[in-house]
C-alpha positions in Angstrom: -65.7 -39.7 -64.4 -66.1 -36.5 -62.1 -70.0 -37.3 -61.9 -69.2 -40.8 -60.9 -66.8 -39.3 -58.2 -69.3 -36.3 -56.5 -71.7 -39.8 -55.4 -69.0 -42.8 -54.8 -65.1 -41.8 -54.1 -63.1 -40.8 -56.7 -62.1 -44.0 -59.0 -63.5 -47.4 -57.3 -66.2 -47.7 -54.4 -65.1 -46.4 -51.4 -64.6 -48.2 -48.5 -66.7 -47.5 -45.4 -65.2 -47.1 -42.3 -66.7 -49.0 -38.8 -69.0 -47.0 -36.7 -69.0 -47.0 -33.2 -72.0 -47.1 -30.4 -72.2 -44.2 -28.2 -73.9 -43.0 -25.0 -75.1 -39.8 -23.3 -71.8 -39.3 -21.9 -69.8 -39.0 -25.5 -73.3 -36.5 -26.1 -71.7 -34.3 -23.7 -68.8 -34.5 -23.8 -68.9 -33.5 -28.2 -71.3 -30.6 -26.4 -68.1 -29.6 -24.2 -65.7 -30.0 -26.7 -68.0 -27.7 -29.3 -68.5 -24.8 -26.6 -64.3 -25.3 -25.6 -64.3 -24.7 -29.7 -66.4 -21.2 -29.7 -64.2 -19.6 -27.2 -60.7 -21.3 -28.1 -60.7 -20.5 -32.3 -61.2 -17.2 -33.8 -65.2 -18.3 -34.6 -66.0 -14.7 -33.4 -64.9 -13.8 -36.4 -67.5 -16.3 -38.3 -70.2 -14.7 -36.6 -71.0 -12.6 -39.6 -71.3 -15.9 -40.8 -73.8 -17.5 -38.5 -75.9 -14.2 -38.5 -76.6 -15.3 -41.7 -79.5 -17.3 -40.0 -81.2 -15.3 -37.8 -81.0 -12.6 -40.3 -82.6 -14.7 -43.2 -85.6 -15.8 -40.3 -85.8 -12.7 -39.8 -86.2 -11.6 -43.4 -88.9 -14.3 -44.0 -90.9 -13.5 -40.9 -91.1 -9.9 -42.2 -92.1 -11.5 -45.1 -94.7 -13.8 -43.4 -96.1 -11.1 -41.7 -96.6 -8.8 -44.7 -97.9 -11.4 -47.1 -100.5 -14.2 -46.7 -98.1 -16.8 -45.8 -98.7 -16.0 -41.7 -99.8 -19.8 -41.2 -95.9 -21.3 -42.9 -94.1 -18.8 -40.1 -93.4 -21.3 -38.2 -93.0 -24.3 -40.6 -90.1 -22.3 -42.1 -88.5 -21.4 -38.9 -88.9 -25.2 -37.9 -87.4 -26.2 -41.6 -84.2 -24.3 -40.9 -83.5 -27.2 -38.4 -83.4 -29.1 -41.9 -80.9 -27.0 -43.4 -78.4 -26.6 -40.5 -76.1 -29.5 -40.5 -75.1 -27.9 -44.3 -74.9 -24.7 -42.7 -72.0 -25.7 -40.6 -69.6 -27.1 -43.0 -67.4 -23.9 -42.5 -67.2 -25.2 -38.8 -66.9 -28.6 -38.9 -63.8 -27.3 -41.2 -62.2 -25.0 -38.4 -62.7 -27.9 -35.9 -60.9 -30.5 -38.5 -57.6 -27.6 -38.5 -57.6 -27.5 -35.0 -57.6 -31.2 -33.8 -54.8 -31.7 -36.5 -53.0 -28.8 -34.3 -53.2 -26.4 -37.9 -53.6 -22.8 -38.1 -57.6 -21.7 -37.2 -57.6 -18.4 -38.8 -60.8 -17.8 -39.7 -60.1 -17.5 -43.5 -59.6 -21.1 -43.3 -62.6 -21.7 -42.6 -63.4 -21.4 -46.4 -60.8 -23.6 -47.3 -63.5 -26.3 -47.6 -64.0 -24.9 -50.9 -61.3 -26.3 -52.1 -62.1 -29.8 -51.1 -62.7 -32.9 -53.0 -65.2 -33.1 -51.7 -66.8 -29.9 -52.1 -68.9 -31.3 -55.0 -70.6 -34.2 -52.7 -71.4 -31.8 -50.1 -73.1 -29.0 -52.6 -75.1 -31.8 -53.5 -75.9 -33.2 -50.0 -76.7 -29.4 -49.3 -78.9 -29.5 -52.6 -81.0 -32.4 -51.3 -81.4 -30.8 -48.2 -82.9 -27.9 -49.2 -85.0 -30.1 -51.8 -86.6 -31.2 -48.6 -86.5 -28.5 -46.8 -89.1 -27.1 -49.6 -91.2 -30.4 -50.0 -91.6 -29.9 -46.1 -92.7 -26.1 -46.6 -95.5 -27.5 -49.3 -96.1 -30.2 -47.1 -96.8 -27.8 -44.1 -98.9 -25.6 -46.5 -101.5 -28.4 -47.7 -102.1 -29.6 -44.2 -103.2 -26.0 -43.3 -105.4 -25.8 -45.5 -107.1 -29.2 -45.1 -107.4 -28.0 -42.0 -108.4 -24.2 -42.2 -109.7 -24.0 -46.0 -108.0 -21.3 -48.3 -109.8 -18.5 -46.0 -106.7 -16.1 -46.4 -104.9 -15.2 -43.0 -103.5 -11.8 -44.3 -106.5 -10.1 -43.0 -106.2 -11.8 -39.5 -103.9 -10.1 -37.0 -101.3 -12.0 -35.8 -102.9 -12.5 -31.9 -106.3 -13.8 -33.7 -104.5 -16.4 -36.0 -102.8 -17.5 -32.8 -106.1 -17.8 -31.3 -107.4 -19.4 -33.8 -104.6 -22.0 -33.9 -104.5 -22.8 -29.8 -108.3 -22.2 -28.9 -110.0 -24.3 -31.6 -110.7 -27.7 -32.4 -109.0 -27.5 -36.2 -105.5 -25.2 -34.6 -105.1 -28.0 -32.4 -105.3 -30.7 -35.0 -103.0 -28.8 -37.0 -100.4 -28.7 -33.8 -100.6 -32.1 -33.6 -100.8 -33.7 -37.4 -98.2 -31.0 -38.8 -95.6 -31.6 -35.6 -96.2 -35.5 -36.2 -95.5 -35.0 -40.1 -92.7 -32.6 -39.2 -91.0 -34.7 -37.0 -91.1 -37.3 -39.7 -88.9 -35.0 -41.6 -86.4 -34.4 -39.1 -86.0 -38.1 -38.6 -85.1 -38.3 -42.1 -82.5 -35.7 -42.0 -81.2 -36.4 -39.0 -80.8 -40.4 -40.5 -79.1 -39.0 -43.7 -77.2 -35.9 -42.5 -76.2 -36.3 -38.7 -72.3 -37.0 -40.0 -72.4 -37.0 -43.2 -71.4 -33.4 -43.5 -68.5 -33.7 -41.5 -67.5 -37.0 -43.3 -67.1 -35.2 -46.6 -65.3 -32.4 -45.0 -62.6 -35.0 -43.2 -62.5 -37.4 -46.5 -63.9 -37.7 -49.9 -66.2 -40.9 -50.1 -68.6 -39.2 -52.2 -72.5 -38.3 -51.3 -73.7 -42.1 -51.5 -70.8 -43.3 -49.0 -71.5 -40.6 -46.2 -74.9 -40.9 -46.2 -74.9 -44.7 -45.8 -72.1 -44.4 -42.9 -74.4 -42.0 -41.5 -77.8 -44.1 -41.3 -75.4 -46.9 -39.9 -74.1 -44.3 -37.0 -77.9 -44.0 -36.5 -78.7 -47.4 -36.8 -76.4 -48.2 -34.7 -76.7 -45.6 -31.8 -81.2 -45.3 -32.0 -81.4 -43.2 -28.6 -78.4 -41.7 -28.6 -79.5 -40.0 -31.6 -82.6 -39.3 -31.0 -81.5 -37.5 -27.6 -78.9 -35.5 -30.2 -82.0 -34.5 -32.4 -83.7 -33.4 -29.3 -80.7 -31.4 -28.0 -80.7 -29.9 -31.4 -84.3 -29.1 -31.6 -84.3 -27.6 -27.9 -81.0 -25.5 -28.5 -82.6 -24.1 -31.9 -85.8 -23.3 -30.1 -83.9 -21.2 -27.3 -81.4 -19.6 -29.4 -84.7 -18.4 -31.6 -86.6 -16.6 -28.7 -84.3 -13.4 -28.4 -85.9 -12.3 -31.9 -83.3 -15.2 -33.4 -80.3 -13.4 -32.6 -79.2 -16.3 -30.3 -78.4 -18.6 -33.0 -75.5 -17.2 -33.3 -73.8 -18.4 -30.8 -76.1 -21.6 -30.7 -75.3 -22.5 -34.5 -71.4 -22.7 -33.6 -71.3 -24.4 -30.6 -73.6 -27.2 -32.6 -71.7 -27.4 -35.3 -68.4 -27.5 -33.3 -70.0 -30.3 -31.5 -71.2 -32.0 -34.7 -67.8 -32.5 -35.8 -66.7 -34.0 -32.3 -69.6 -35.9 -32.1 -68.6 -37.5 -35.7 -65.4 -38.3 -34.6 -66.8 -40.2 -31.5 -69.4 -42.2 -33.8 -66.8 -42.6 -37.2 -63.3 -44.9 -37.1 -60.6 -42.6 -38.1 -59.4 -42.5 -41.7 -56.3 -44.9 -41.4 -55.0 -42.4 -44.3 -55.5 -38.9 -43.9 -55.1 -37.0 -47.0 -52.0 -34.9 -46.7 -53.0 -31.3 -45.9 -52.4 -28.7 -48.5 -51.6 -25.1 -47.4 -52.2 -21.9 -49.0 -49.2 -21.2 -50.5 -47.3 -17.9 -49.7 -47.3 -15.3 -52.6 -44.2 -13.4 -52.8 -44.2 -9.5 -52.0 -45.1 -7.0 -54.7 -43.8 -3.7 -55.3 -45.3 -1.1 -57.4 -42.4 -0.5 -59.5 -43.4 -3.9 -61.2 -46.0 -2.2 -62.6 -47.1 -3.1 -65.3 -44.6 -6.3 -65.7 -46.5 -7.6 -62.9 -49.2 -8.5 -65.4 -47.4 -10.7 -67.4 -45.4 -13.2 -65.0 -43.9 -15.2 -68.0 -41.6 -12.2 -68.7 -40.5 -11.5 -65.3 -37.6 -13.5 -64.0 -36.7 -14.6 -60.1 -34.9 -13.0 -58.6 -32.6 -14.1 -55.2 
């Protein structure tokens, strides 16, 4: 059944494929081959694409700012971490065509529509953002055990800050809500670090990458956890120019994602055969209107 193929493989359980152990040096070296991806394929093009980020953090901290959710700011700037590795299946797409020496047009990078798996990795996405928002109420209810329900609307921005860093309950809401929050990034990173480019490279269905992927982590502990903290420190750079910097941080990491799957995951013995957009045949206008209606037109040499 199609539901039974979106969380195994399509038909029988899939088989998982051997993960490898890592070190620092594969780290850099996916890092390397990520930025070699930014400036080799047309991902200038895709910027529109990662703008999408900044511009929706920016969109929130307007909204932040103008309603009396000043003290989730930064818990929802933190959660995008969350949602990123769905964020960059476009890329991990672009950087599939290009190791396989395929065209890297940019429009290509939507092909991963068209995927079998495309269903698995909605959902993946889907549970994602299920924490992302179980993070945000998370992060709200340990504010206020902290703070009370005093509303911070009527606080400027430099006094809640004050509040936060100069006071006895700001810092034990720096330090319980980064605990709790890196809690959550452990679990996505666990569940998500290659599952996203699994389902982009072969379809063994949500249940199959996300098991392969808590084995890569299993397998490599510190490893990942110094990926997480490259991920966490590149984020928190490419924020501070007003957010505008994740757009070139978001590709090179999700470039380097993809690499640093294929240095962690065994190679499918059986790549699926690619399937290219098929060429449609020139038009002219004196078709019009038999255009419309291809069954009555005939070929013609």
């Amino acid at each position: 059944m199609a539901q039974q193929d979106v969380y195994t493989a399509s038909g029988a359980a899939p088989t998982l494929p051997a993960v490898r152990t890592i070190g620092p040096a594969d780290l850099k070296d996916a890092l390397a081959r990520g930025l070699d991806d930014f400036w080799e394929m047309p991902t200038t093009h895709l910027v529109f694409l990662s703008l999408i980020y900044p511009i929706a953090g920016l969109f929130l901290a307007r909204l932040a700012f103008g309603y009396d959710v000043l003290p989730l700011l930064f818990p929802i700037m933190a959660g995008f971490a969350l949602i990123g590795p769905f964020a960059g299946i476009w890329l991990y797409e672009l950087s599939r065509r290009r190791e396989y020496g395929l065209d890297v047009h940019w429009r290509h990078a939507f092909d991963v529509l068209r995927s079998p798996s495309f269903g698995s990795i909605l959902l993946l996405g889907l549970l994602l953002m299920a924490i992302f928002i179980v993070w945000i109420a998370v992060a709200q209810a340990i504010y206020v055990a902290t703070f009370g329900y005093k509303p911070a609307a009527s606080a400027s921005v430099m006094e809640f800050l004050r509040h936060v860093f100069t006071t006895r309950e700001g810092w034990i809401l720096i330090i319980v809500g980064n605990g709790i929050g890196f809690l959550f990034a452990l679990l996505v990173l666990a569940i998500s670090v290659v599952s996203f480019p699994m389902l982009v490279d072969r379809n063994v269905g949500v249940a199959g990458a996300i098991v392969t992927s808590i084995r890569a982590v299993a397998a490599n502990p510190v490893t990942m956890a110094m990926w997480g903290l490259i991920v966490a420190v590149a984020l928190a750079l490419g924020s501070l120019p007003f957010l505008f910097g994740l757009a070139i941080v978001m590709p090179v990491l999700g470039h380097a994602t993809w690499h640093l799957y294929r240095k962690v995951v065994e190679p499918d013995p059986n790549p699926p055969q690619e399937r290219e957009r098929p060429e449609k045949p020139p038009r002219y206008a004196a078709e019009f209107p038999a255009a419309l209606f291809p069954w009555g037109r005939q070929d013609r040499p």
